[in-house]
Short mmCIF file of the C-alpha atoms (twelve columns), coordinates in Angstrom:
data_MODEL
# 
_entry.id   MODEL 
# 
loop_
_atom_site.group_PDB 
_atom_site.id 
_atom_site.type_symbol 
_atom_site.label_atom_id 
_atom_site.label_alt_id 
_atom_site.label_comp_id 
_atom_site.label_asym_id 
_atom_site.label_seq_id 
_atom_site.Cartn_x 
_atom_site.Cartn_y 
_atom_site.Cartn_z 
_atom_site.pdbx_PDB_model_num 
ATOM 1   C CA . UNK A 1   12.449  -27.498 8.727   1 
ATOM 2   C CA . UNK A 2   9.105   -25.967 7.595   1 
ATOM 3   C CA . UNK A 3   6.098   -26.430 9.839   1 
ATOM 4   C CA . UNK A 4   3.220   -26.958 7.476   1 
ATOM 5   C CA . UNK A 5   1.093   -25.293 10.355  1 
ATOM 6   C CA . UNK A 6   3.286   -22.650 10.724  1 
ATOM 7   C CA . UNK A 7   0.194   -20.219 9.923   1 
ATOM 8   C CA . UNK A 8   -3.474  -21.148 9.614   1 
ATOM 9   C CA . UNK A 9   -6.587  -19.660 9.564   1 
ATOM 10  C CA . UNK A 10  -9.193  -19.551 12.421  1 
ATOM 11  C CA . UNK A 11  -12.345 -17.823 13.415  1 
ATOM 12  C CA . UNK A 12  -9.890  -14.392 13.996  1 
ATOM 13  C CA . UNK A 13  -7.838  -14.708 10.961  1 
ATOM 14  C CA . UNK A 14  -4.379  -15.747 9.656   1 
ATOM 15  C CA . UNK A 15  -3.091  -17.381 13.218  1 
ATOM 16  C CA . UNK A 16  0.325   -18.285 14.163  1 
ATOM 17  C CA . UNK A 17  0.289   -20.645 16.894  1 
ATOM 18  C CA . UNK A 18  3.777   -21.139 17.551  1 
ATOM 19  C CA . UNK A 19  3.870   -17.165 18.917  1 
ATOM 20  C CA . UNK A 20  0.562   -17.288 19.525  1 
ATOM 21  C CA . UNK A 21  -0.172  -14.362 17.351  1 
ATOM 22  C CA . UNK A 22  -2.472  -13.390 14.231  1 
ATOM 23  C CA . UNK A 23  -1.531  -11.541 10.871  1 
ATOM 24  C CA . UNK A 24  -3.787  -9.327  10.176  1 
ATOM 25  C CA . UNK A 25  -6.467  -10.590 12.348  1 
ATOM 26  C CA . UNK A 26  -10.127 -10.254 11.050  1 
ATOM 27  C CA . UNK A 27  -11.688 -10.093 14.633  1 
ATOM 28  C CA . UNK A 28  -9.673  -8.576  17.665  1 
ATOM 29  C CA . UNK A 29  -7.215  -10.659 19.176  1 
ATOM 30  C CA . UNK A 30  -4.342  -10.330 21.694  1 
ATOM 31  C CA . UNK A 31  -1.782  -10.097 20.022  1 
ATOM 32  C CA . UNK A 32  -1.784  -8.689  16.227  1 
ATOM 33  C CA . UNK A 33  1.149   -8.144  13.722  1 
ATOM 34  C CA . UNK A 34  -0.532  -5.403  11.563  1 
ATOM 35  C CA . UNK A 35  1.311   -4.949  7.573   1 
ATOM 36  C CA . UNK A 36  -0.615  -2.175  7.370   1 
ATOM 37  C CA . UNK A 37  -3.354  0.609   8.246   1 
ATOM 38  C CA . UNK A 38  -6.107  -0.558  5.700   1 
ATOM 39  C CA . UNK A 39  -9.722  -1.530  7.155   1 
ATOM 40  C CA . UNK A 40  -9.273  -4.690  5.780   1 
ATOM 41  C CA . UNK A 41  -6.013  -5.657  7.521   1 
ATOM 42  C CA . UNK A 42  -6.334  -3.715  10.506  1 
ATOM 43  C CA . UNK A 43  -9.182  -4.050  12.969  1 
ATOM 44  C CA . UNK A 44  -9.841  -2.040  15.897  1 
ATOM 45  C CA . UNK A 45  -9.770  -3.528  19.726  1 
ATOM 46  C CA . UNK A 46  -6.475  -5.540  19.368  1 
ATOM 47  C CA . UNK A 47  -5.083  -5.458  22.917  1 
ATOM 48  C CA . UNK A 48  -1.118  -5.784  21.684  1 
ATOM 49  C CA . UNK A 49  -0.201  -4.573  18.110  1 
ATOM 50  C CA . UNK A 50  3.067   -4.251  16.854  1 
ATOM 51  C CA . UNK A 51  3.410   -2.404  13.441  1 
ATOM 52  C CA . UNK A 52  5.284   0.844   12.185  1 
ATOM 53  C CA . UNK A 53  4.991   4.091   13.544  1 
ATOM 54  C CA . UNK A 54  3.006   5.009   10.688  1 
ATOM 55  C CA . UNK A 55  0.292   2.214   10.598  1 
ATOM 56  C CA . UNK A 56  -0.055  2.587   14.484  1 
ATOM 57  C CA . UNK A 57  -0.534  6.754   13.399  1 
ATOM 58  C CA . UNK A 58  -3.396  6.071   10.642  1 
ATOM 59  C CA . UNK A 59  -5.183  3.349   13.202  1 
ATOM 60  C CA . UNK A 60  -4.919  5.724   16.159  1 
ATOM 61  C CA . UNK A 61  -6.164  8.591   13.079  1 
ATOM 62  C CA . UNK A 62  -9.402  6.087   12.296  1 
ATOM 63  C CA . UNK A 63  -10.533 4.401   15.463  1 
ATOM 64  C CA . UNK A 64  -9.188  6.703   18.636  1 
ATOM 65  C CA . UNK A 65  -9.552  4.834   21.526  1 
ATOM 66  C CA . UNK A 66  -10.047 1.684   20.660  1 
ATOM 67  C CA . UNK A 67  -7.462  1.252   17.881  1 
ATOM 68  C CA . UNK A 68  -5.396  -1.061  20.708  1 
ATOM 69  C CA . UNK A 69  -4.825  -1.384  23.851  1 
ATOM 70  C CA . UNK A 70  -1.119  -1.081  23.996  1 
ATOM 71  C CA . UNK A 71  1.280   -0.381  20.372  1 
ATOM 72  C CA . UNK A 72  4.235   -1.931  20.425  1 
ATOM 73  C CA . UNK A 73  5.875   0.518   17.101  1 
ATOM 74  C CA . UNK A 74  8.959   -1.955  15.666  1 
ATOM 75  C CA . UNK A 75  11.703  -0.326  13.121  1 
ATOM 76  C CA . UNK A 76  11.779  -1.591  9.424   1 
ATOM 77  C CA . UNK A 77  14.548  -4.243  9.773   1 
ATOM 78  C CA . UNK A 78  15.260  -4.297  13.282  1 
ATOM 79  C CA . UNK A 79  14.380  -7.937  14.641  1 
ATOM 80  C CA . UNK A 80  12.105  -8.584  17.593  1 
ATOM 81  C CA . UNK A 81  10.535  -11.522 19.436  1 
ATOM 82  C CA . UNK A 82  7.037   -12.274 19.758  1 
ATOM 83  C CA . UNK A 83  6.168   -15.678 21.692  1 
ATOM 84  C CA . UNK A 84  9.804   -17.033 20.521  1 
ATOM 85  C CA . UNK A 85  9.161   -16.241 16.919  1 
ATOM 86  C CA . UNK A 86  11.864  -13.674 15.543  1 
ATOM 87  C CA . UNK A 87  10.107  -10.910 13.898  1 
ATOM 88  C CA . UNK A 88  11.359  -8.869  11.348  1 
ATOM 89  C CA . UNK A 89  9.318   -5.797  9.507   1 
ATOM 90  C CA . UNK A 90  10.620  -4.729  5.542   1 
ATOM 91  C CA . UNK A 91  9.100   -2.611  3.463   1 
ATOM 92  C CA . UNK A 92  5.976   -3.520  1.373   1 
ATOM 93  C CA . UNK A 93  5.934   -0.540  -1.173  1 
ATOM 94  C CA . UNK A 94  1.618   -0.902  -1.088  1 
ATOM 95  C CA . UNK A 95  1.693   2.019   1.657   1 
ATOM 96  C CA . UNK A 96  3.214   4.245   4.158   1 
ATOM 97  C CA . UNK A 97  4.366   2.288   6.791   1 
ATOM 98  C CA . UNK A 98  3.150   -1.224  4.917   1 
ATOM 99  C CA . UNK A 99  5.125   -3.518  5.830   1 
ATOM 100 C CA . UNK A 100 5.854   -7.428  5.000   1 
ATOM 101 C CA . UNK A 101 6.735   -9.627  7.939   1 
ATOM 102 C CA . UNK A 102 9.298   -12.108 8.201   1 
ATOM 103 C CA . UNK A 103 9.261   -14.664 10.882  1 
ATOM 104 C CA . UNK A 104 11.746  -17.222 11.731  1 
ATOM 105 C CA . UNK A 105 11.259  -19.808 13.681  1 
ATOM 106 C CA . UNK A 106 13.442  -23.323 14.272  1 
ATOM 107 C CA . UNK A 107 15.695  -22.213 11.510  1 
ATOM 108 C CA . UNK A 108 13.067  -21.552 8.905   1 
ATOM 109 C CA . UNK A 109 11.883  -18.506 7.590   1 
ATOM 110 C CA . UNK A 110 8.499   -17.503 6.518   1 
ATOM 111 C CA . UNK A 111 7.743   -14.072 4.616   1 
ATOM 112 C CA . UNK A 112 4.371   -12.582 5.045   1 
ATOM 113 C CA . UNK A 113 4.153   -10.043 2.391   1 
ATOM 114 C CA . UNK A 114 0.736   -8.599  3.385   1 
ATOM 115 C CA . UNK A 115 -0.258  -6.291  0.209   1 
ATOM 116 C CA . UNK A 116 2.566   -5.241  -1.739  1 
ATOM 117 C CA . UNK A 117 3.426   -3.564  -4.948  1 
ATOM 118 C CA . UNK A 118 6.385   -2.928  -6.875  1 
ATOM 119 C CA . UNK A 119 5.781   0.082   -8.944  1 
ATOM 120 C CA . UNK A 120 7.827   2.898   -7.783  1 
ATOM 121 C CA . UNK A 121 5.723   4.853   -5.571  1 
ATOM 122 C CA . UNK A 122 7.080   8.506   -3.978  1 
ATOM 123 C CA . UNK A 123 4.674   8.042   -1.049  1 
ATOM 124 C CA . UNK A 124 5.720   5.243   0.790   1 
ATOM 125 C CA . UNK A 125 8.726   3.230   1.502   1 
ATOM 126 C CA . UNK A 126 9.444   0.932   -1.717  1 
ATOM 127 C CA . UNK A 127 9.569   -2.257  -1.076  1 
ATOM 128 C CA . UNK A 128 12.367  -3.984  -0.213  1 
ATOM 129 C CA . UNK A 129 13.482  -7.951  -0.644  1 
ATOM 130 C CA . UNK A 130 14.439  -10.884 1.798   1 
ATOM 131 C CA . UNK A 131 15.223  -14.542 1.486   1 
ATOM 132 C CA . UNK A 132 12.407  -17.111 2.948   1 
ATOM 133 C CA . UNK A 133 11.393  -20.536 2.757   1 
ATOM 134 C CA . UNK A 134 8.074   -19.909 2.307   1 
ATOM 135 C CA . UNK A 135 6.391   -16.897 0.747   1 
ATOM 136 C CA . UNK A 136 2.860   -16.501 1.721   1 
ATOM 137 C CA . UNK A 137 1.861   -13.870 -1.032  1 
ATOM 138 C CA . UNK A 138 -1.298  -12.120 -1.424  1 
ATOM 139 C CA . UNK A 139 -2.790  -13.283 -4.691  1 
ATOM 140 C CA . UNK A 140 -4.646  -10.616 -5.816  1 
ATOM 141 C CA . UNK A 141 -3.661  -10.160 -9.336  1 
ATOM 142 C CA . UNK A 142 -1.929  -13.925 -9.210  1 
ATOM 143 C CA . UNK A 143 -3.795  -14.390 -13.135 1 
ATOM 144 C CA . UNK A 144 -1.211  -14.144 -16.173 1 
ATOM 145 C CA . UNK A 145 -3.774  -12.299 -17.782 1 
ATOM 146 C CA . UNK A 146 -3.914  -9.141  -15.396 1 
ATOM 147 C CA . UNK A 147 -0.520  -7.234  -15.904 1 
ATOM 148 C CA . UNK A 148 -0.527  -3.745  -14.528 1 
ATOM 149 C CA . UNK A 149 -0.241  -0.713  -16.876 1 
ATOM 150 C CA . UNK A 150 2.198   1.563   -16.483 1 
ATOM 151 C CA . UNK A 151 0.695   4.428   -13.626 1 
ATOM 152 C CA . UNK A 152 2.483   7.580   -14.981 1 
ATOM 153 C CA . UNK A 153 1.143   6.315   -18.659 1 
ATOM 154 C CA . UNK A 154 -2.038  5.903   -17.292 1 
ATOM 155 C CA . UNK A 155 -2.131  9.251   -15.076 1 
ATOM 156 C CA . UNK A 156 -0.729  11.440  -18.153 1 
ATOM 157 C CA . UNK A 157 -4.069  10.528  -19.757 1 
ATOM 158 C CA . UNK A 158 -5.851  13.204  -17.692 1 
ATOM 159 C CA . UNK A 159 -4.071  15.985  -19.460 1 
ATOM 160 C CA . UNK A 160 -5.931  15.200  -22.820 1 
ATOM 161 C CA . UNK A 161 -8.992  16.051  -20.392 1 
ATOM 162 C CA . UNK A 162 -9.837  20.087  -20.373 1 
ATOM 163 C CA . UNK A 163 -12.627 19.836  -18.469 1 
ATOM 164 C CA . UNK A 164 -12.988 19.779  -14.261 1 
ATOM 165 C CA . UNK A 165 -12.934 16.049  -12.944 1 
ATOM 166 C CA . UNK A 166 -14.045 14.180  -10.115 1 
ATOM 167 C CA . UNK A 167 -11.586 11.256  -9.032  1 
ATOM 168 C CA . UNK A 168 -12.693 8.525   -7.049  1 
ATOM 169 C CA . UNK A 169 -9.725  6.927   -4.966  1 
ATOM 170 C CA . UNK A 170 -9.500  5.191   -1.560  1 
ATOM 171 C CA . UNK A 171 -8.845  7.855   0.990   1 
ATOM 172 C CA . UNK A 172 -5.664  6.089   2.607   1 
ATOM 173 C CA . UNK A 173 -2.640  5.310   0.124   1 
ATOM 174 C CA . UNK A 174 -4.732  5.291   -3.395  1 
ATOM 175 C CA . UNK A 175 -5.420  9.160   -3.015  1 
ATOM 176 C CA . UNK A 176 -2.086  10.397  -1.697  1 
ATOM 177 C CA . UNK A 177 -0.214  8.404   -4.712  1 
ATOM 178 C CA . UNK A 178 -2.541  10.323  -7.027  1 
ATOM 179 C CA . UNK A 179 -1.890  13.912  -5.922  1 
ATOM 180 C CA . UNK A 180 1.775   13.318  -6.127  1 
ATOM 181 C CA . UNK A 181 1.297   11.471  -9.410  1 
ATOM 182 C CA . UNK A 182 -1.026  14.351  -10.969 1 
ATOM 183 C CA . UNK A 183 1.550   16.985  -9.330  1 
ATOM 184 C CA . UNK A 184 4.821   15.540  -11.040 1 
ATOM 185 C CA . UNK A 185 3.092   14.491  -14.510 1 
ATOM 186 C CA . UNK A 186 -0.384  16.905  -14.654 1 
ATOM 187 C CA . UNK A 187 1.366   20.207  -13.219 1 
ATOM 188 C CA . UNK A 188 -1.584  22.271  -14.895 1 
ATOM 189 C CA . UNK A 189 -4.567  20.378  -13.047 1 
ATOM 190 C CA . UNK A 190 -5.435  22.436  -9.517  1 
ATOM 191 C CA . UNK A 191 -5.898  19.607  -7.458  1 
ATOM 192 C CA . UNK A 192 -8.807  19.881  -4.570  1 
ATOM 193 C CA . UNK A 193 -9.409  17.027  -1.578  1 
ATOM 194 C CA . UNK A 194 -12.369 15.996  0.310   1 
ATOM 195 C CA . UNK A 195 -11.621 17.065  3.774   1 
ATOM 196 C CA . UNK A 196 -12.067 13.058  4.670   1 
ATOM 197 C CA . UNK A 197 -8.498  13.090  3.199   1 
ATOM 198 C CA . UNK A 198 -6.863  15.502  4.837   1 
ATOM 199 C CA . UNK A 199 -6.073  13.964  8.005   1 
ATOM 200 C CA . UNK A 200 -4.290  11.242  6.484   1 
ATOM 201 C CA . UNK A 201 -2.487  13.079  4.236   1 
ATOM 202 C CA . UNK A 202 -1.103  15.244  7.293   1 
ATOM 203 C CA . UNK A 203 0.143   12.302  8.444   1 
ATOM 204 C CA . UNK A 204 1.795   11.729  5.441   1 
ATOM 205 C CA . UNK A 205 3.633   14.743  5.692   1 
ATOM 206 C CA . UNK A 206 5.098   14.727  9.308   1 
ATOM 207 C CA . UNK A 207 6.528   11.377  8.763   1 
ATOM 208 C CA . UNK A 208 8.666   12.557  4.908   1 
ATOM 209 C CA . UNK A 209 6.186   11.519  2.240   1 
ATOM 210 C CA . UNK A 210 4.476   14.971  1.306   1 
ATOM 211 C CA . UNK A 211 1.872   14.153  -1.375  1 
ATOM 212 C CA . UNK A 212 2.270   17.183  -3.556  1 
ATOM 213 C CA . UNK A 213 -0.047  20.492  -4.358  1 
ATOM 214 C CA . UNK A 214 -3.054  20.504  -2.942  1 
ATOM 215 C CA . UNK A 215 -5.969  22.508  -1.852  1 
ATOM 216 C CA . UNK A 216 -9.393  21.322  0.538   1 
ATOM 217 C CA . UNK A 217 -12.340 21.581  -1.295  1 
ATOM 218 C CA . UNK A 218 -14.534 23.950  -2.110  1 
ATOM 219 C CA . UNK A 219 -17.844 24.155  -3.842  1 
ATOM 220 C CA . UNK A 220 -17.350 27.404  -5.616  1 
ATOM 221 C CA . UNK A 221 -14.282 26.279  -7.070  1 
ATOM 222 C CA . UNK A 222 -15.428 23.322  -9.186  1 
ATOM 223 C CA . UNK A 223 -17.922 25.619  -10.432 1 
ATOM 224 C CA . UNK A 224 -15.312 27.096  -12.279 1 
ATOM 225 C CA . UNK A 225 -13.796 25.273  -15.385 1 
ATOM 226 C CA . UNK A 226 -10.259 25.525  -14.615 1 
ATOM 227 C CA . UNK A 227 -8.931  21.782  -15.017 1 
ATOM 228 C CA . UNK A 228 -9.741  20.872  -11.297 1 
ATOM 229 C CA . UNK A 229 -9.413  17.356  -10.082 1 
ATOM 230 C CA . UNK A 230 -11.480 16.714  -7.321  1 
ATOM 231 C CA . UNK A 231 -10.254 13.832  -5.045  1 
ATOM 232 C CA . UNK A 232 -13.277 12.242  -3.441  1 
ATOM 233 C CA . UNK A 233 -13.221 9.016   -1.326  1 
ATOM 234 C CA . UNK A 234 -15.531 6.488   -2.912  1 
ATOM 235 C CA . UNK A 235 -18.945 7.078   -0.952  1 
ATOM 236 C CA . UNK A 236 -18.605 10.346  -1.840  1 
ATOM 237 C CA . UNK A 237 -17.671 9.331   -5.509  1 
ATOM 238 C CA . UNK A 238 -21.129 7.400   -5.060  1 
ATOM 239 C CA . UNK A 239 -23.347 10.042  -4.595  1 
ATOM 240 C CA . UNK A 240 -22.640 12.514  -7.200  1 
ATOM 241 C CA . UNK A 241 -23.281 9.634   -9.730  1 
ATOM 242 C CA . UNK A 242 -25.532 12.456  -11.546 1 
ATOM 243 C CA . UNK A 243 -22.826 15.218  -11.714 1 
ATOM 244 C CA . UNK A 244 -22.988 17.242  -14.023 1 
ATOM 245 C CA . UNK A 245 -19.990 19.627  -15.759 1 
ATOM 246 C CA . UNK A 246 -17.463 16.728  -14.936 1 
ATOM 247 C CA . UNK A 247 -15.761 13.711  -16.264 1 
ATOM 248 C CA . UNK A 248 -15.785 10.928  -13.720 1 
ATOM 249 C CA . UNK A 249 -12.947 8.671   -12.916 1 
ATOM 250 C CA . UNK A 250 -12.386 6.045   -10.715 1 
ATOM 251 C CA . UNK A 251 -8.923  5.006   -9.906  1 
ATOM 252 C CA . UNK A 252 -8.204  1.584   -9.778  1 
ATOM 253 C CA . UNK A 253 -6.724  -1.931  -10.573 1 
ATOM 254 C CA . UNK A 254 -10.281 -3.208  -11.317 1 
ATOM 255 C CA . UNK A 255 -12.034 -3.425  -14.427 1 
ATOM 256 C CA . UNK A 256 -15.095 -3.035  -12.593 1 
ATOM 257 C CA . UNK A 257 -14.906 -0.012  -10.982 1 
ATOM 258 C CA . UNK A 258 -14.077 1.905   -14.444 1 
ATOM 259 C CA . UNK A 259 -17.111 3.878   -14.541 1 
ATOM 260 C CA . UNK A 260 -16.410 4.629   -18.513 1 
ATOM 261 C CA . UNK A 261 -14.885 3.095   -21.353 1 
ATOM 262 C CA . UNK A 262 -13.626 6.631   -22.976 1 
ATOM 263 C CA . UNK A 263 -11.273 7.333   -20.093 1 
ATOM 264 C CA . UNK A 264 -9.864  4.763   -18.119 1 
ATOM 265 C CA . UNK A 265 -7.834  5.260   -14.727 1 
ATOM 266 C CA . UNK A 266 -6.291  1.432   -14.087 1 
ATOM 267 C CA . UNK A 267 -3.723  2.017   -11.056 1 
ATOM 268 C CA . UNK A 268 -2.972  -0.417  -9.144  1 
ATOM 269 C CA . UNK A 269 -1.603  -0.767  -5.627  1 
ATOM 270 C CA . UNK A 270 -1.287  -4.070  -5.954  1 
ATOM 271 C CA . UNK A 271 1.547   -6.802  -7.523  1 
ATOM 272 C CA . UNK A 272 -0.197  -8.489  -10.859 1 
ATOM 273 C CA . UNK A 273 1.079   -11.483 -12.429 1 
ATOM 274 C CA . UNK A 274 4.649   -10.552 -13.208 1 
ATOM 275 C CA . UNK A 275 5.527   -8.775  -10.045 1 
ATOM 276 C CA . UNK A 276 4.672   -12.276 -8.427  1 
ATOM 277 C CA . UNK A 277 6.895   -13.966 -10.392 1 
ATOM 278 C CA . UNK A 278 9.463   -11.610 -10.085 1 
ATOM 279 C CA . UNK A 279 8.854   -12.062 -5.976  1 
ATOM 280 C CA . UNK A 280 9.293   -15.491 -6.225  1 
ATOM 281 C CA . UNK A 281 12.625  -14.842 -7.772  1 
ATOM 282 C CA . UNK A 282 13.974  -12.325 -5.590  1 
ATOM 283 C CA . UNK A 283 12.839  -14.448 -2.355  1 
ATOM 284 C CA . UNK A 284 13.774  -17.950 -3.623  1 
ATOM 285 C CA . UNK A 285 11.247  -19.644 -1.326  1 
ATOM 286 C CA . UNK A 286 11.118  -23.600 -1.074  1 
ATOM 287 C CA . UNK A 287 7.473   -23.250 -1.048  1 
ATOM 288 C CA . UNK A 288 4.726   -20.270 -1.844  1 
ATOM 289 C CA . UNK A 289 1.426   -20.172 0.126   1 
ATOM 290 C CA . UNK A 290 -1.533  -18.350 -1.489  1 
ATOM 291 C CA . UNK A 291 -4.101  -16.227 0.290   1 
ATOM 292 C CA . UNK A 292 -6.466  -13.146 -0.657  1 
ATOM 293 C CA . UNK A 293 -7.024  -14.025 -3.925  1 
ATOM 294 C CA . UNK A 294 -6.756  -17.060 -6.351  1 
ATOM 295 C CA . UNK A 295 -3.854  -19.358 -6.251  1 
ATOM 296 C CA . UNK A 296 -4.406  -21.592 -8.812  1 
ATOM 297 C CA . UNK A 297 -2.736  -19.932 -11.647 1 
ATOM 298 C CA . UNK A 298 0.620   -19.996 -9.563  1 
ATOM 299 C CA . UNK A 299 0.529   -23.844 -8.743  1 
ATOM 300 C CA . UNK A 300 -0.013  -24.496 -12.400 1 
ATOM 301 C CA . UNK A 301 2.700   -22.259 -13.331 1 
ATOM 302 C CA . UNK A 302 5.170   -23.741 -11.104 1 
ATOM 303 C CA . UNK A 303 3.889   -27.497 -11.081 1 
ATOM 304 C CA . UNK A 304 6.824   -29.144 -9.667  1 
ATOM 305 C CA . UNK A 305 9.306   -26.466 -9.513  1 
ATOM 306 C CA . UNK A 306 8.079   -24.598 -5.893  1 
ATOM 307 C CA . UNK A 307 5.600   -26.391 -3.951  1 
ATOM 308 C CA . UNK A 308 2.149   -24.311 -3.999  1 
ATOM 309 C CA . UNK A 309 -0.369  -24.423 -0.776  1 
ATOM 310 C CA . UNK A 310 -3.350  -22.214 -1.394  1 
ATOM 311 C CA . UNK A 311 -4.647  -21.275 2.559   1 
ATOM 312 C CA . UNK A 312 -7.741  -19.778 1.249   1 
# 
């Protein structure tokens, strides 16, 4: 039977209160099931957190000390049990180590997909698919209008650019996926990385998912016009907004941060509107629950087909 209060939010975030655990939390809690190392979906000052090896590597990477108390690292598909709820961790494909989380509980199942994405993606574990009863999706991109472009399309673009250019990308997931997208499909670009980046993409590397050819920056170099690509984490990106000698890019699922109609970089880490549909497909829930994003266009879609509850 489905609990319709299965998961809720509270003051700390997404709250389960039948393991007595949050998703995600938003505020430090007890006892956190983390999808994956992104500010936004993992906090510092948890006192339990179970996630991947790889998440609990990029938190420990970003906030030292107080990243948690005590990680508990779970497998990808090995079950465990937190406060009687069964937990299982499967690949997101948003990430390395991203994970979706499937709980089961009273002979129900509930799939927590944190963010996902469904483009192949030679940095991180693609994702992988489970039955549930409910899917609680992000909705990000839930509008029939936004449908992702293809990325290698998109990132063979930069090859019709001669000269250097500075990429803005998120330093964790969004950069990595570049440099191995630029390495396989712009071999002639010399790519260069803020030293912000570096870390992570270490940590990349011991755990299988090398990024590609690389180099740490330096300013002399992108003095020189040699088709350099310059990956710089967005403050950075920010304040060279009067460089000069470049074409600026910004990387990205959102129209908004295209900083140029000429040249466009629209990559996604993110499902749009068709990889949500095709989710809903491959997990052949009884019911889909919305959150992070915009639900409506999905309970219109579906009307009376799957029952749609929008948590946020």
């Amino acid at each position: 039977m489905i609990l319709d209060d299965f998961v809720y939010f509270d003051d700390k975030g997404l709250y389960c209160k039948y393991g007595d655990f949050y998703l995600d939390p938003q505020q430090p809690a007890k006892t956190a099931i983390i999808s994956h190392a992104h500010a936004d979906h993992a906090v510092s000052g948890n006192t339990n957190v179970y996630c991947t090896r790889a998440t609990a590597s990029i938190m420990q990477l970003r906030y030292d000390r107080t990243a948690a108390r005590v990680f508990h690292i779970a497998e990808f598909n090995r079950p465990f049990v937190v406060g009687g709820v069964t937990i299982t961790l499967v690949p997101a494909g948003h990430m390395l180590g991203s994970a979706q989380i499937l709980m089961e509980y009273r002979g129900a199942r509930y799939l927590y997909t944190g963010d996902y994405k469904l483009q192949p993606d030679a940095t991180c574990e693609p994702v992988e698919w489970v039955t549930a009863d409910v899917l609680i999706t992000e909705s990000t991109f839930a509008d029939p209008a936004v449908i992702h472009p293809d990325p290698v399309a998109e990132i063979i673009k930069i090859n019709d650019i001669k000269v250097n250019i500075l990429l803005g990308a998120y330093a964790l997931g969004k950069s990595q996926r570049l440099i191995n997208l630029i390495t396989e499909h712009a071999p002639q670009k010399k790519i260069l990385v803020h030293h912000k980046i570096m870390p992570i993409n270490l940590i990349y590397e011991k755990m299988g998912f090398p990024p590609g050819k690389y180099q740490v920056y330096g300013r002399k170099l992108m003095k020189v016009q040699d088709e350099f690509v310059y990956v710089v984490p967005p403050f950075t990106f920010d304040s060279y907004i009067r460089a000069t000698g470049v074409k600026r890019l910004f990387a990205s699922g959102w129209k908004n941060l295209q900083v140029n109609n000429q040249d466009t970089l629209f990559i996604s880490d993110h499902v749009d509107w068709n990889d949500i549909l095709q989710t809903i497909a491959q997990t052949q829930p009884q019911q889909v629950w919305t959150l992070h994003g915009k639900g409506e266009h999905l309970r219109a879609y579906l009307k009376d087909d799957i029952f749609v509850k929008i948590l946020n």
